[in-house]
C-alpha positions in Angstrom: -39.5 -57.7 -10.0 -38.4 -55.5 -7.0 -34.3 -55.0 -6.3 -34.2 -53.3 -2.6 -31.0 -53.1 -1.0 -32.4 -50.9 1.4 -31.4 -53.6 4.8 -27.7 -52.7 4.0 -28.0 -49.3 4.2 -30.2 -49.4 6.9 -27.3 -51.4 8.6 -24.5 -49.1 7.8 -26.7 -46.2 9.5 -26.9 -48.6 13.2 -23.6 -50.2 13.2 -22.3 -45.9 13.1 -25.0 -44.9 15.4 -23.6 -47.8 17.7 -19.8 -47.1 17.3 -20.6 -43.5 17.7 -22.1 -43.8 21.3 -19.6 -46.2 22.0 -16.6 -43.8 21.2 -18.3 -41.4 23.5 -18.2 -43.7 26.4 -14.1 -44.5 26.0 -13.9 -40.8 26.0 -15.7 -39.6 28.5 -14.2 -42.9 30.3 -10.8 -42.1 29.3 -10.1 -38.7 30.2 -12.9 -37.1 32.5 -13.0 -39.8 35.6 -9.3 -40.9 34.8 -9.8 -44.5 35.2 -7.7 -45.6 32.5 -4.4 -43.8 33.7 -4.3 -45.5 37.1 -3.4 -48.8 34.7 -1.6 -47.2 31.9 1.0 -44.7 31.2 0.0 -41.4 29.3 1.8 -42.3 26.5 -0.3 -45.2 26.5 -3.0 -43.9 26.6 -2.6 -41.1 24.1 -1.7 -44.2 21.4 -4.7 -46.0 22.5 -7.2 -43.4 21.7 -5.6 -42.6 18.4 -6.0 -45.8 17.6 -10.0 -45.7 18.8 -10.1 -43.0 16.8 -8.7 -43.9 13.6 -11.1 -47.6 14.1 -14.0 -45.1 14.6 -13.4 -43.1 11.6 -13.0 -46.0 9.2 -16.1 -47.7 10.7 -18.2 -43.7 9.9 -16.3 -43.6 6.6 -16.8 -46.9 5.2 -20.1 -46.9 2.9 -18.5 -43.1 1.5 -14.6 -45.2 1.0 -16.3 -48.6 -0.6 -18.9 -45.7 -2.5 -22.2 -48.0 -1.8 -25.1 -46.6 -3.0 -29.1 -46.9 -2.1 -30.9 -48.7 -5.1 -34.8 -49.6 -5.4 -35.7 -51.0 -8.8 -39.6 -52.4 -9.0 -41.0 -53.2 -12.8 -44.2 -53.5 -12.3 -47.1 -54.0 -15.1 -47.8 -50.8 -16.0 -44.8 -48.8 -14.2 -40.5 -49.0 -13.6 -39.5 -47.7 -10.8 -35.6 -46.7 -10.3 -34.3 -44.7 -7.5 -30.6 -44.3 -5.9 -28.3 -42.6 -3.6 -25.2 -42.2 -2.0 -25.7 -43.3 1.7 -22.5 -41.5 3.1 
């Protein structure tokens, strides 16, 4: 019998790599070519990206806030094998 819940993990590691580049591009977007403040205020702006960041960190932060952790179990005939970690 083998318990793997390796695929989560796995997951948790792309979907941060994924909203990491992504919270690159609004920033560089945002601020350096000024796009964004031909259609909005500053003030608007300023709220938006606090809100892209707080999103951001909660998406980085969740496997450490919901404390998931990395477990392999195998029995096999002659061995047991248990391993686990904290992924964030």
């Amino acid at each position: 019998m083998t318990l793997d819940n390796g695929k989560r993990i796995v997951l948790f590691r792309l979907i941060g790599f994924i909203s990491t580049v992504i919270y690159v591009l609004y920033v560089f977007l945002a601020y350096f070519p000024k796009i964004f403040r031909k259609v909005m205020s500053e003030q608007a702006l300023t709220i938006l990206t606090v809100v892209v960041t707080v999103v951001f960190l909660l998406i980085l932060l969740w496997p450490a806030i919901m404390r998931f952790r990395y477990i392999f179990f195998s029995a096999d005939e002659r061995t047991i094998t248990l391993r686990w970690y904290k992924p964030g």
